[in-house]
C-alpha beads as a LAMMPS data file, in Angstrom:
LAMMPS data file: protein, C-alpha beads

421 atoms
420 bonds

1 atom types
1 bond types

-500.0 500.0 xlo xhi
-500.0 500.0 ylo yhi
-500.0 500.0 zlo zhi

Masses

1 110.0

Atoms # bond

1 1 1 24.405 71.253 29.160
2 1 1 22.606 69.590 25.978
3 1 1 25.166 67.622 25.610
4 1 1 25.217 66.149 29.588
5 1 1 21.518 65.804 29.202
6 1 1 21.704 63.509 26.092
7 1 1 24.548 61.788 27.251
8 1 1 22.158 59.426 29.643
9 1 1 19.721 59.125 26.579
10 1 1 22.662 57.651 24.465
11 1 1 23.310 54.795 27.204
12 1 1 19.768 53.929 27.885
13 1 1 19.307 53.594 24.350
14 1 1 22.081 51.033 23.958
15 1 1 21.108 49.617 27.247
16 1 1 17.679 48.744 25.147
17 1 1 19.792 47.946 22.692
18 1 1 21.305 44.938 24.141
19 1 1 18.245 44.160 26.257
20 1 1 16.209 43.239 23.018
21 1 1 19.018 41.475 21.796
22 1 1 19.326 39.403 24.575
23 1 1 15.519 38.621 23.809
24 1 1 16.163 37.605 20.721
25 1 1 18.686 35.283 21.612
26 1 1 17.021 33.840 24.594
27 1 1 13.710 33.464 22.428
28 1 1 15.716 31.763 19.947
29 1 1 17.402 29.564 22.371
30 1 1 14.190 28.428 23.702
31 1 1 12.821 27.732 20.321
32 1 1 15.783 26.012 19.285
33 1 1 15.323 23.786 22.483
34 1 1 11.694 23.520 21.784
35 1 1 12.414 22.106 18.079
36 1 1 15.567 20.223 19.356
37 1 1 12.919 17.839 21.807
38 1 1 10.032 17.768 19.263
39 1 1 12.768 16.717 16.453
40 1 1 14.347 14.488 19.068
41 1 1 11.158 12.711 19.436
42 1 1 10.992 11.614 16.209
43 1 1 12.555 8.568 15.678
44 1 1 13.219 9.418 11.997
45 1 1 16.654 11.512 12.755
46 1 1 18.076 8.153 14.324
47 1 1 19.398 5.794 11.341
48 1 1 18.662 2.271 11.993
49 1 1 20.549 -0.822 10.092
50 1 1 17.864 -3.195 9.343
51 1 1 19.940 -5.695 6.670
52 1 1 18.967 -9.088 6.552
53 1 1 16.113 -8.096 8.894
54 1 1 12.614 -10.238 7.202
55 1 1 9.167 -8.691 9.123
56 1 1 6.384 -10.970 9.154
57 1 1 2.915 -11.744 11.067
58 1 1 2.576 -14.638 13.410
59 1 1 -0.840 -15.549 14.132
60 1 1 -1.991 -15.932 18.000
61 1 1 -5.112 -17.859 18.666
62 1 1 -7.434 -14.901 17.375
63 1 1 -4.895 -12.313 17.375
64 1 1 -1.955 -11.511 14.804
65 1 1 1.107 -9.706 15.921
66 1 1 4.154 -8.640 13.798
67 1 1 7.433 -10.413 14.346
68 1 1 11.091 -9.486 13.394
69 1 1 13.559 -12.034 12.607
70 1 1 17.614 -10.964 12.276
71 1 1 19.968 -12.601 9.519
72 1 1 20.678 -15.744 11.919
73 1 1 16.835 -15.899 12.068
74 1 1 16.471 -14.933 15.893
75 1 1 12.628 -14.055 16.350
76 1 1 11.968 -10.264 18.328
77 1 1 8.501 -9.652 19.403
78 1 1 7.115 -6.476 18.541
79 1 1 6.468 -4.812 21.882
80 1 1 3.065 -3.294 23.055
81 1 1 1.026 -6.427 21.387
82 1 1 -1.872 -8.204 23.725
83 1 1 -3.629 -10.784 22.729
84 1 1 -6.539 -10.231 20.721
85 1 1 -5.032 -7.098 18.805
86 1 1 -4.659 -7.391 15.162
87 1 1 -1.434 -6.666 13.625
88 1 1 -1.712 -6.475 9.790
89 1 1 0.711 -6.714 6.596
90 1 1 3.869 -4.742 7.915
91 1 1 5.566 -2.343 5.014
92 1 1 8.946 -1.531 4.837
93 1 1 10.098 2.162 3.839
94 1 1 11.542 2.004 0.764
95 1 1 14.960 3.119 2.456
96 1 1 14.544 -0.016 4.919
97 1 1 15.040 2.687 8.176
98 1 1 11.334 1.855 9.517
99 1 1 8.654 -1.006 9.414
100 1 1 5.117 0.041 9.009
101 1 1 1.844 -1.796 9.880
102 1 1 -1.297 -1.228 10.789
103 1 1 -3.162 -2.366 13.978
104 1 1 -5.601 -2.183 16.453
105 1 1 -3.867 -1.877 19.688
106 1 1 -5.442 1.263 20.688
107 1 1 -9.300 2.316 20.856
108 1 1 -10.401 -0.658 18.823
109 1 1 -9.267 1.333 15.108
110 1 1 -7.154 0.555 12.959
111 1 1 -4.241 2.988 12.964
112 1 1 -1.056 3.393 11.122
113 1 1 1.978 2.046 13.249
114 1 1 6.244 3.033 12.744
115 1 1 8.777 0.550 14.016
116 1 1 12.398 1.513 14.582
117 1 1 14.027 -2.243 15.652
118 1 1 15.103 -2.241 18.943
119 1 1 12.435 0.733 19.934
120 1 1 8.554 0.702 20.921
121 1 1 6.573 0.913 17.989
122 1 1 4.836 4.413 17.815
123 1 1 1.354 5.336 16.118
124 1 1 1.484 7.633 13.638
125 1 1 -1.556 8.248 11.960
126 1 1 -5.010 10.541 13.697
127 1 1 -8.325 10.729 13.646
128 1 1 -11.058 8.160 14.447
129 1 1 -11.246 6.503 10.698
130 1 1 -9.879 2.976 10.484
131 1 1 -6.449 3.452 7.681
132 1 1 -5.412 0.277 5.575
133 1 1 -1.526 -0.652 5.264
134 1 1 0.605 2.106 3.835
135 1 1 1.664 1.721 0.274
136 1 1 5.057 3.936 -0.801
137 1 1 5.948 3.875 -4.234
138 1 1 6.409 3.811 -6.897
139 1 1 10.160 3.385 -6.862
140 1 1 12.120 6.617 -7.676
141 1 1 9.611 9.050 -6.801
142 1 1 11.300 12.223 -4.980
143 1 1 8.851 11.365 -2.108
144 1 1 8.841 7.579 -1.719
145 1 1 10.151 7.686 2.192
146 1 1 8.260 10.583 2.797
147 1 1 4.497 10.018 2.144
148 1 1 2.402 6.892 1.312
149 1 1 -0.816 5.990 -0.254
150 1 1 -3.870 4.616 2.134
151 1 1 -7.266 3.950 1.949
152 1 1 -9.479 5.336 4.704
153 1 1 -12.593 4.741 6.029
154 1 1 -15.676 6.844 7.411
155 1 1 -17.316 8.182 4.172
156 1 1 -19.937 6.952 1.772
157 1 1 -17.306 4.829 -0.346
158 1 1 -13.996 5.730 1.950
159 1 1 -11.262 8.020 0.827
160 1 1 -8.069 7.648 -1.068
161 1 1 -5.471 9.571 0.792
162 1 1 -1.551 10.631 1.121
163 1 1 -0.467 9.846 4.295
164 1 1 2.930 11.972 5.708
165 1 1 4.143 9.403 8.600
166 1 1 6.217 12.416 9.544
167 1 1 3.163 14.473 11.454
168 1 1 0.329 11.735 10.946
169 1 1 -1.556 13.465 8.354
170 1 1 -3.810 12.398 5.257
171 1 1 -4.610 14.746 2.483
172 1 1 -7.616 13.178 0.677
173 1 1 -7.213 12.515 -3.111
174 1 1 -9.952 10.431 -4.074
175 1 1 -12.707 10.811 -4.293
176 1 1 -11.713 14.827 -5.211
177 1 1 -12.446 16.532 -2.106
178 1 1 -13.763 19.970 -3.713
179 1 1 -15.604 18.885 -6.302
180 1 1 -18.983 19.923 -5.002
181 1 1 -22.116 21.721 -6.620
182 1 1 -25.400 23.108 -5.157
183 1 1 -27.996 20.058 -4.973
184 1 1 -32.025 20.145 -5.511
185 1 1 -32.101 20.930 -1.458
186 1 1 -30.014 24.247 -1.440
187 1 1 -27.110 22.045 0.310
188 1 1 -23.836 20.831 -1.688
189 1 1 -23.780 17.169 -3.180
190 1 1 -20.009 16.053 -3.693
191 1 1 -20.191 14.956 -7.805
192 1 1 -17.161 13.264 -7.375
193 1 1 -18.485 10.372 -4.214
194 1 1 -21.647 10.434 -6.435
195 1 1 -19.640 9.239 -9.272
196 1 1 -17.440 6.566 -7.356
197 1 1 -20.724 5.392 -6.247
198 1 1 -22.043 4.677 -8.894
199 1 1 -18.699 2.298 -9.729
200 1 1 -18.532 0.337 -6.826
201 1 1 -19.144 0.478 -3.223
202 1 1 -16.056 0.893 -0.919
203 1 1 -12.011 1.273 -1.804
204 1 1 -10.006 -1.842 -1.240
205 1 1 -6.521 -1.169 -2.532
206 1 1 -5.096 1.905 -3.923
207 1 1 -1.521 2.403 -5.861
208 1 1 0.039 5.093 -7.102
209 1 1 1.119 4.188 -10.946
210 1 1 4.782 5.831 -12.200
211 1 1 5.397 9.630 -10.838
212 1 1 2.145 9.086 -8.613
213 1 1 0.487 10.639 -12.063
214 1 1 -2.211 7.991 -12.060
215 1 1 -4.171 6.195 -8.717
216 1 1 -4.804 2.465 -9.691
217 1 1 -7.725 1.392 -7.051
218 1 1 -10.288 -2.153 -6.894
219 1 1 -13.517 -1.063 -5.397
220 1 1 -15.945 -4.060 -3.998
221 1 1 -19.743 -3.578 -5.844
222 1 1 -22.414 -6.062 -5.210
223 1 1 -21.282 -8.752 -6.565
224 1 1 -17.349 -8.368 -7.385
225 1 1 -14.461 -6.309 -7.611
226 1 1 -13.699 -3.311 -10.093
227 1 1 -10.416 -2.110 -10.973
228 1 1 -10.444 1.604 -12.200
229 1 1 -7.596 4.496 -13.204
230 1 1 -8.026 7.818 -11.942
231 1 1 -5.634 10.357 -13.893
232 1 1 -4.604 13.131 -11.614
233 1 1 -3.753 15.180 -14.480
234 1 1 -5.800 18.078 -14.608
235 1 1 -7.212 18.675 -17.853
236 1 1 -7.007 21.962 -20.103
237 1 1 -9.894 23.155 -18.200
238 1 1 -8.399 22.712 -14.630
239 1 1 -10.604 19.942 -13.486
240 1 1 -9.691 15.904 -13.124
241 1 1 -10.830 14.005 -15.784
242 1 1 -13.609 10.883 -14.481
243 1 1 -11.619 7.392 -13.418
244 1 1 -11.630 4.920 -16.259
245 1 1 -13.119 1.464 -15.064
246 1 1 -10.632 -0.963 -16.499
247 1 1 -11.888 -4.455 -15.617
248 1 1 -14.340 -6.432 -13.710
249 1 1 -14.545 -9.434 -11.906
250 1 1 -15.605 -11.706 -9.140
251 1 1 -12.602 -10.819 -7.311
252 1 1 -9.625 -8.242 -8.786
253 1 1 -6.394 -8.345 -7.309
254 1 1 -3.071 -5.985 -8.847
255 1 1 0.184 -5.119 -8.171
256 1 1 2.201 -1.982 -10.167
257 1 1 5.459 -2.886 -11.357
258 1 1 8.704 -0.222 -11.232
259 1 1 7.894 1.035 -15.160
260 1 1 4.229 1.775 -13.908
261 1 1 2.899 -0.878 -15.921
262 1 1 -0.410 -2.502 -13.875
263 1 1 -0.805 -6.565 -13.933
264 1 1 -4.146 -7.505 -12.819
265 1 1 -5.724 -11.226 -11.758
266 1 1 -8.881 -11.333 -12.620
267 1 1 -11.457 -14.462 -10.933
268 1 1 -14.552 -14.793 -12.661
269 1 1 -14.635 -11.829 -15.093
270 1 1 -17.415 -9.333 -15.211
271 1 1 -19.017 -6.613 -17.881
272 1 1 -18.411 -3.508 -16.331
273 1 1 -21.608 -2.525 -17.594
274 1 1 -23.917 -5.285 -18.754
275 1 1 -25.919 -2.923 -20.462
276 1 1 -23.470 -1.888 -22.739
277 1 1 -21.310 -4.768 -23.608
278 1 1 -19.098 -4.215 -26.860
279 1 1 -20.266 -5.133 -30.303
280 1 1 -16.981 -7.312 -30.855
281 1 1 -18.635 -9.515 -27.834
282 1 1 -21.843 -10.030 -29.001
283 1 1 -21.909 -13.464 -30.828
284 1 1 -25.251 -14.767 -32.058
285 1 1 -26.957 -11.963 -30.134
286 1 1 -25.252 -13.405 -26.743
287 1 1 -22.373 -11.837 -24.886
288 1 1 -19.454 -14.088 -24.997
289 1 1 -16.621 -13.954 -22.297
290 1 1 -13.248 -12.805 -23.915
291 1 1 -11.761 -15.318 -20.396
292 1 1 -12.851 -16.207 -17.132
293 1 1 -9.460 -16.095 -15.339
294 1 1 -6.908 -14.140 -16.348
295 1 1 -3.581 -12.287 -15.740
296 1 1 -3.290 -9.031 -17.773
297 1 1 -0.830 -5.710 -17.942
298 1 1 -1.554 -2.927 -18.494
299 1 1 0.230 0.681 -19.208
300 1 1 -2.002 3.670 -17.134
301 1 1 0.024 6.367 -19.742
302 1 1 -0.360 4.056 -22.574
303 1 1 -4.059 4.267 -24.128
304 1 1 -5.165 0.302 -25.288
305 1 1 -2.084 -1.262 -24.039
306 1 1 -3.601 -4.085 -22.384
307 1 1 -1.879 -7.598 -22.748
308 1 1 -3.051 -10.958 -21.779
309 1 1 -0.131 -12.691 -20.075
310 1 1 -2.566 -16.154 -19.077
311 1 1 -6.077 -16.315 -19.693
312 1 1 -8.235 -19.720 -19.132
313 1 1 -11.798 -20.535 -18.961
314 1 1 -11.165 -23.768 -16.416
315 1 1 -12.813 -23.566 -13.089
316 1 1 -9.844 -25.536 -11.831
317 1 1 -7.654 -22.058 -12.534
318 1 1 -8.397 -19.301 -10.292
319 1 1 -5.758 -16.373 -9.909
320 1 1 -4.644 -14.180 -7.462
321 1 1 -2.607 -11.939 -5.476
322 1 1 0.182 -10.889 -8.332
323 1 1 3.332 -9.682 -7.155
324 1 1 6.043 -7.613 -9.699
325 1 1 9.621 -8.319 -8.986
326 1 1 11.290 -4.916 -7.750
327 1 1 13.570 -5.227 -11.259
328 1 1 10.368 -5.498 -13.278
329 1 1 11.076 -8.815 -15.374
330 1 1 8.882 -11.160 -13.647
331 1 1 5.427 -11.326 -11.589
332 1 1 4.324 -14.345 -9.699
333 1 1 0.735 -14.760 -8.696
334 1 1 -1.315 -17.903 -7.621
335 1 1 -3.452 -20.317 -8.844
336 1 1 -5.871 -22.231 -6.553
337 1 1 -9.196 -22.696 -6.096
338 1 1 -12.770 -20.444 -4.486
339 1 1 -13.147 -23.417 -1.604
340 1 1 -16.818 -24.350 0.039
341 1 1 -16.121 -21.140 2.243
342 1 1 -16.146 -18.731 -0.743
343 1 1 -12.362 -18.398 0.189
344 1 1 -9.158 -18.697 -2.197
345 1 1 -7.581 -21.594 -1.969
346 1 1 -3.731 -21.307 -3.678
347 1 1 -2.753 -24.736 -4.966
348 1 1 0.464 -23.225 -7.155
349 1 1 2.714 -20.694 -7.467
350 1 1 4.095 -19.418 -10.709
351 1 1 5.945 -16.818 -12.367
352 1 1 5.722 -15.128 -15.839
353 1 1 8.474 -12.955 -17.407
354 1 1 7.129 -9.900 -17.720
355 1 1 8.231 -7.393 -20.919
356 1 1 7.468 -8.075 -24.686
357 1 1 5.739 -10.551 -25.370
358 1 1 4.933 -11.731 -21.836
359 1 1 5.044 -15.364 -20.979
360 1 1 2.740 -17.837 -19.421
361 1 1 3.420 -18.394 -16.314
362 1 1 5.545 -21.544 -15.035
363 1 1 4.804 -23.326 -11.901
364 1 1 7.628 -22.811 -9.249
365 1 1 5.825 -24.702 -6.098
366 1 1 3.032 -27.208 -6.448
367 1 1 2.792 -26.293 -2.574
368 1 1 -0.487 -24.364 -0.809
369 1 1 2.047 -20.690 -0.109
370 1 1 -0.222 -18.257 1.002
371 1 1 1.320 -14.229 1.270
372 1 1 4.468 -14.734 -1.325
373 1 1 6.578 -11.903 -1.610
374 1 1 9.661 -10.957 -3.656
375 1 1 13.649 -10.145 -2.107
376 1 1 13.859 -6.756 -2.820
377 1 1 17.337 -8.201 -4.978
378 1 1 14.527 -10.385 -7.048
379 1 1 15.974 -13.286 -6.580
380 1 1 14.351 -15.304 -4.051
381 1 1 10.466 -15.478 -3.019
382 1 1 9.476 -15.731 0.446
383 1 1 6.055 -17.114 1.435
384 1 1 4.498 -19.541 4.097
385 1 1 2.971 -22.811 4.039
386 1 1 1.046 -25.396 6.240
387 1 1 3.596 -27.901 7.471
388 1 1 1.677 -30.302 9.473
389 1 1 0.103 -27.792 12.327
390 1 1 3.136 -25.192 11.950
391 1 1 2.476 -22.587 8.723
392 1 1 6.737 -21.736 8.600
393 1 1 8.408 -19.223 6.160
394 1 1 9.924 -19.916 3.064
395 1 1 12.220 -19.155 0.632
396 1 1 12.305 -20.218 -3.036
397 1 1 14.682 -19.572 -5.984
398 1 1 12.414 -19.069 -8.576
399 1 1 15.102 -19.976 -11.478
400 1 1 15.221 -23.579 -9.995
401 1 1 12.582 -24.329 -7.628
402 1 1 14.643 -24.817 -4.655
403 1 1 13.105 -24.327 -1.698
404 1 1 14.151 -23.405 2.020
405 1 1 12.587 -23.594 5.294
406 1 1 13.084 -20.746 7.497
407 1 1 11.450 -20.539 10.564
408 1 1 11.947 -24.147 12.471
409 1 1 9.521 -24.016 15.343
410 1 1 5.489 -24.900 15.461
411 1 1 4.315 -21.375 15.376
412 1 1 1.950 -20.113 12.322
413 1 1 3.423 -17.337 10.185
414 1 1 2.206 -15.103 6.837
415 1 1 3.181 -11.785 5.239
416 1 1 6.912 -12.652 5.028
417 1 1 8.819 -9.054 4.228
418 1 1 12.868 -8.264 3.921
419 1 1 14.065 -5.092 4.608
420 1 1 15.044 -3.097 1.198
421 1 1 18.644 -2.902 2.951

Bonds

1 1 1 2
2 1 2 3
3 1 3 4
4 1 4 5
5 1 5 6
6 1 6 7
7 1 7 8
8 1 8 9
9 1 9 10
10 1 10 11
11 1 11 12
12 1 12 13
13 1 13 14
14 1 14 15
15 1 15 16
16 1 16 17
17 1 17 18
18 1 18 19
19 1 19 20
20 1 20 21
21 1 21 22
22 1 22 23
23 1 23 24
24 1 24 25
25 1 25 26
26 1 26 27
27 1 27 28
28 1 28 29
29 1 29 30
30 1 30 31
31 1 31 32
32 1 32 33
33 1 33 34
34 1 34 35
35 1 35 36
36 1 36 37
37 1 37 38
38 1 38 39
39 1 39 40
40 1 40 41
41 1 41 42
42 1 42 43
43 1 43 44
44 1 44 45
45 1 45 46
46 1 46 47
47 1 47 48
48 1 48 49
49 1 49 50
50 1 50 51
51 1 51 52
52 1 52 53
53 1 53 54
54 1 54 55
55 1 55 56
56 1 56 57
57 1 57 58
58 1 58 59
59 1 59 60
60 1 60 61
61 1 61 62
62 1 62 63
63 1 63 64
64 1 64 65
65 1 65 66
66 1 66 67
67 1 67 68
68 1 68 69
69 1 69 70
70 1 70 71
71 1 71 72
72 1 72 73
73 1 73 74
74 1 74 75
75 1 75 76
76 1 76 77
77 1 77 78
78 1 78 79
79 1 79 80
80 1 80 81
81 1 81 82
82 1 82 83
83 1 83 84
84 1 84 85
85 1 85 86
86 1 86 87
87 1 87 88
88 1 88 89
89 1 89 90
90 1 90 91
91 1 91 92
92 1 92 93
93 1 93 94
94 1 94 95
95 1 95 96
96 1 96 97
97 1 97 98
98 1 98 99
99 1 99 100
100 1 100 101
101 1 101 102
102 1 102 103
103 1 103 104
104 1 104 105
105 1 105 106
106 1 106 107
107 1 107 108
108 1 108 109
109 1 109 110
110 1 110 111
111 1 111 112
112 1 112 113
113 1 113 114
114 1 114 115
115 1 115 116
116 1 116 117
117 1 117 118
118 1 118 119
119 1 119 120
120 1 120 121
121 1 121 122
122 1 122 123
123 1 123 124
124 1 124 125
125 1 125 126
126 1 126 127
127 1 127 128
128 1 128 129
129 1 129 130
130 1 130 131
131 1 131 132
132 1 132 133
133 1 133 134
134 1 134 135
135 1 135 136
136 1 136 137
137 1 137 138
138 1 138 139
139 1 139 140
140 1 140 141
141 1 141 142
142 1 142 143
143 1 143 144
144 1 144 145
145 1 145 146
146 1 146 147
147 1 147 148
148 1 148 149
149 1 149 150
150 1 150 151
151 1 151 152
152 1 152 153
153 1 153 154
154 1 154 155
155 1 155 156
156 1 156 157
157 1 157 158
158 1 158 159
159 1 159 160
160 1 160 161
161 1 161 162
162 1 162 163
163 1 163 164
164 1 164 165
165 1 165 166
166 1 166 167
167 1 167 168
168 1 168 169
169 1 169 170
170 1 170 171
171 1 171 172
172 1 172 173
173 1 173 174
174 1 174 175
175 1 175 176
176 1 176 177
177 1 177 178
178 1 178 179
179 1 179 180
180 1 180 181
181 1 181 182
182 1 182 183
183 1 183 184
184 1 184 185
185 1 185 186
186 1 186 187
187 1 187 188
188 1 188 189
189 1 189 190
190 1 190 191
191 1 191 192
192 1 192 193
193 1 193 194
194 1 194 195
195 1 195 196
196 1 196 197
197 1 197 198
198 1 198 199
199 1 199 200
200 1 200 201
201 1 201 202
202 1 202 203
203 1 203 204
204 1 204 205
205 1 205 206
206 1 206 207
207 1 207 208
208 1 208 209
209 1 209 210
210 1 210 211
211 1 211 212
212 1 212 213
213 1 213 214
214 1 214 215
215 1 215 216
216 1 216 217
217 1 217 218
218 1 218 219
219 1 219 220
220 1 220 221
221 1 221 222
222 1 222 223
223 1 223 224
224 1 224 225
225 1 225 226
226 1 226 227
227 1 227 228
228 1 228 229
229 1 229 230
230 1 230 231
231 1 231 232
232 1 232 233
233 1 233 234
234 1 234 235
235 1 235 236
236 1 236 237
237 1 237 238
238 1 238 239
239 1 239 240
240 1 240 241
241 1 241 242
242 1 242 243
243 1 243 244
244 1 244 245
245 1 245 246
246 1 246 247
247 1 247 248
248 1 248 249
249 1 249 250
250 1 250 251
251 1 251 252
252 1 252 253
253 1 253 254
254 1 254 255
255 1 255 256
256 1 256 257
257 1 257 258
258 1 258 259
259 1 259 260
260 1 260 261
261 1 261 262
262 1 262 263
263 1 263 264
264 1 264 265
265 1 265 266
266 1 266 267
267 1 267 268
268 1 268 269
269 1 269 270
270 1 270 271
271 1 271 272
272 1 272 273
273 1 273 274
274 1 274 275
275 1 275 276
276 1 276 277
277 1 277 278
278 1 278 279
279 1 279 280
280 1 280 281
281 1 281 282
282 1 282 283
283 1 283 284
284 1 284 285
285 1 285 286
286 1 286 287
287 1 287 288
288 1 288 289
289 1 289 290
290 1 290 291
291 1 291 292
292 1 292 293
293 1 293 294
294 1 294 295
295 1 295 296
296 1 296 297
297 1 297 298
298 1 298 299
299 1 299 300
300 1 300 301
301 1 301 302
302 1 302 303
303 1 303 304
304 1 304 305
305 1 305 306
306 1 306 307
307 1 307 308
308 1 308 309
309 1 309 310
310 1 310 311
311 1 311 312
312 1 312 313
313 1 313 314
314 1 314 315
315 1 315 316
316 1 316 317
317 1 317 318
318 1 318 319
319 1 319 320
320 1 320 321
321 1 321 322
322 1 322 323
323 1 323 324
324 1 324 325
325 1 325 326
326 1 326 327
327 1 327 328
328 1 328 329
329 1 329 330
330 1 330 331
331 1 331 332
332 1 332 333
333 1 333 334
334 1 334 335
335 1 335 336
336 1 336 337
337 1 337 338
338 1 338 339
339 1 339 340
340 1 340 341
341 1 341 342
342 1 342 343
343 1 343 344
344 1 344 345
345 1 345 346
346 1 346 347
347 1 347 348
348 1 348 349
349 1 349 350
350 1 350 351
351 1 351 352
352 1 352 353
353 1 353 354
354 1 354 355
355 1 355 356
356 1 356 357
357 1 357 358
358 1 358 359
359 1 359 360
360 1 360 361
361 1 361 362
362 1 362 363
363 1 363 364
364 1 364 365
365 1 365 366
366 1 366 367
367 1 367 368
368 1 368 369
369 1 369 370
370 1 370 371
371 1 371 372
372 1 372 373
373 1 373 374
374 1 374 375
375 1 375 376
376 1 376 377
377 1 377 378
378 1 378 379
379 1 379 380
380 1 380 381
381 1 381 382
382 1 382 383
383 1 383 384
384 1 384 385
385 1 385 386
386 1 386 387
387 1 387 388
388 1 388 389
389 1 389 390
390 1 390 391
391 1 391 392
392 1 392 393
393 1 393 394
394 1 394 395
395 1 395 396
396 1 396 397
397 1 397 398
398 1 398 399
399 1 399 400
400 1 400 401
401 1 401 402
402 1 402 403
403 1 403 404
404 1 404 405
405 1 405 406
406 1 406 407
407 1 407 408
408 1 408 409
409 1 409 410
410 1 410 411
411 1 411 412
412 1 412 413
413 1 413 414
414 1 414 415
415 1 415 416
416 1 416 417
417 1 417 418
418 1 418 419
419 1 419 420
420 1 420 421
């Protein structure tokens, strides 16, 4: 009789049995579903074959939209522009599957843009700050298609921050978010924005130097530009050492090369601190200048490793915008002119070999190009310039100076990019 009695308990037992397995498996069919649509919404699992696609921005009356153009040069419109938005510099991923830019098509802020060709371009950053272009780099980092670097705004000098294109989000890095102690009030006073403050005003342009170590940044002060490093390094106590000012100037403009090594243009240089100028400057009691305008390297890892490539102190030699070849062995930047407007005016373009010693730089156009960028192969520079009331796209070969017209029709382009494939 036991054994009739327990017989029924036996079955309903492995009736439960198989009832919670067949939970299981129908919960993990519905998650898999779940994850299968979420994944399948992001564009990232399709590949995309972008060779001999260039990116650039065509300007529209007072708009700017981005613009694709295939190897044969056939323009594609970005879709979801209107006029009046503002497209900015488009990025490619270092693996050339997605274009990035930055834009504000929706509520008015700028927001962080991803571009599969042949899609609709889809926002991928959040919040309600305004984000500048992504930067990913430096070459060979682990992460280079996966995060970015981007400076954000909505604080008292903006924020530094890694961006993850994957989900949207930013992880602040500078100014160090928890580096806080108990003010004269009883509330918290963030020693870190304090110090930043006190070095310039607002983040313009942020790089990470080689294995995202070091953050190179320019902050705008009063009256100029600053560049500063900003080692992320904890010391042997656990905390991040202060950001090194490096140089000063009426306007600072940098570009980090593949080796990490930083080359800076500096337009009417400034004392970091005028109240404590060097002794080896002080000539006759008067601070004297080491250069006005200048092109300099230097190594973030390497303490003192600075090395003039040009320096001048004629008016008629302003310099800008450097750009490191992706090999490393050369950096073009411009030299112009500050016009009536208080805007740069390019008049040249040149190129220095970078490496030991560096070179002076040698004029490759005598042409106005305004935005020139590299071929990710480094052989060719592409930039625009004012032909009668067009502004094509150009191509150069810096080893000879000969030049090639691109785009053939009477529309104004700038920001010329090729896809890394």
């Amino acid at each position: 009789m036991a054994q009739l009695e327990g017989q029924p308990v036996f079955k309903n037992e492995r009736l439960l049995l198989r009832f919670a397995i067949g939970l299981l498996l129908l919960a993990g069919l519905v998650f898999g579903i779940n994850a299968l649509r979420q994944f399948g919404q992001d564009p990232d699992i399709i590949k995309a074959d972008t060779r001999g696609m260039m990116a650039a921005i065509q300007f529209e009356g007072d708009g700017a939209r981005v613009v694709l153009f295939n190897a044969e040069g056939k323009k594609t419109e970005v879709p979801g522009w209107s006029q009046g938005n503002h497209d900015t510099e488009p990025v490619w991923r270092p693996d050339g599957e997605r274009l990035f830019f930055t834009s504000d098509r929706e509520e008015g802020t700028f927001h962080i843009f991803r571009y599969r060709p042949g899609d609709k371009p889809e926002r991928r950053s959040i919040g309600t700050r305004s984000k500048g272009t992504p930067w990913f780099g430096p070459a060979g980092n682990p992460n280079v298609n996966a995060s970015a670097l981007v400076v954000a705004g909505g604080s008292e000098v903006g924020t530094v921050c890694e961006y993850t294109p994957r989900d949207g989000a930013i992880r602040q890095i500078l100014p160090p978010p928890r580096d806080t102690s108990t003010g004269e009030d009883g509330g918290t006073v963030n020693q870190a924005v304090n110090l930043y403050s006190r070095i310039g005003e607002s983040f313009r342009q942020a790089r990470y130097g080689k294995d995202r170590r070091f953050v190179i940044a320019t902050m705008k002060r009063e009256d100029g530009d600053i560049l500063l490093i900003q080692d992320l390094e904890p010391n042997p106590q656990g905390k991040m050492t202060p950001p090194t000012p490096v140089i000063a100037g009426n306007s600072v403009t940098f570009d980090v090369g593949p080796d990490g090594a930083v080359t800076i243009c500096v337009q009417g240089f400034q004392w970091i601190d005028p109240e404590n100028i060097p002794a080896e400057f002080i000539k006759e009691g008067k601070a004297v200048r080491p250069f006005q305008f200048g092109v300099i390297t230097v190594d973030p890892s390497v303490p003192g490793s600075s090395k003039v490539i040009f320096a001048t102190d004629d008016g008629a030699n302003f310099l800008s915008h450097p750009r490191v070849s992706p090999d490393g062995t050369q950096v073009l930047y411009l030299n112009g002119k500050v016009g009536a407007s208080g805007e740069f005016e390019p008049k040249q373009l040149m190129v220095a070999k970078t490496g030991a010693p560096p070179t002076e730089g040698v004029a490759i156009s005598q042409h106005a190009v305004f935005e020139p960028n590299w071929t990710p192969d480094s052989k060719f520079i592409l930039y625009a310039r004012p032909v009668g009331r067009a502004r094509p796209l150009f191509e150069v070969n810096p080893a000879d100076g000969t030049e090639k017209r691109l785009t053939h029709d009477d529309d104004e382009y700038g920001f010329p990019t090729l896809s890394p494939q």
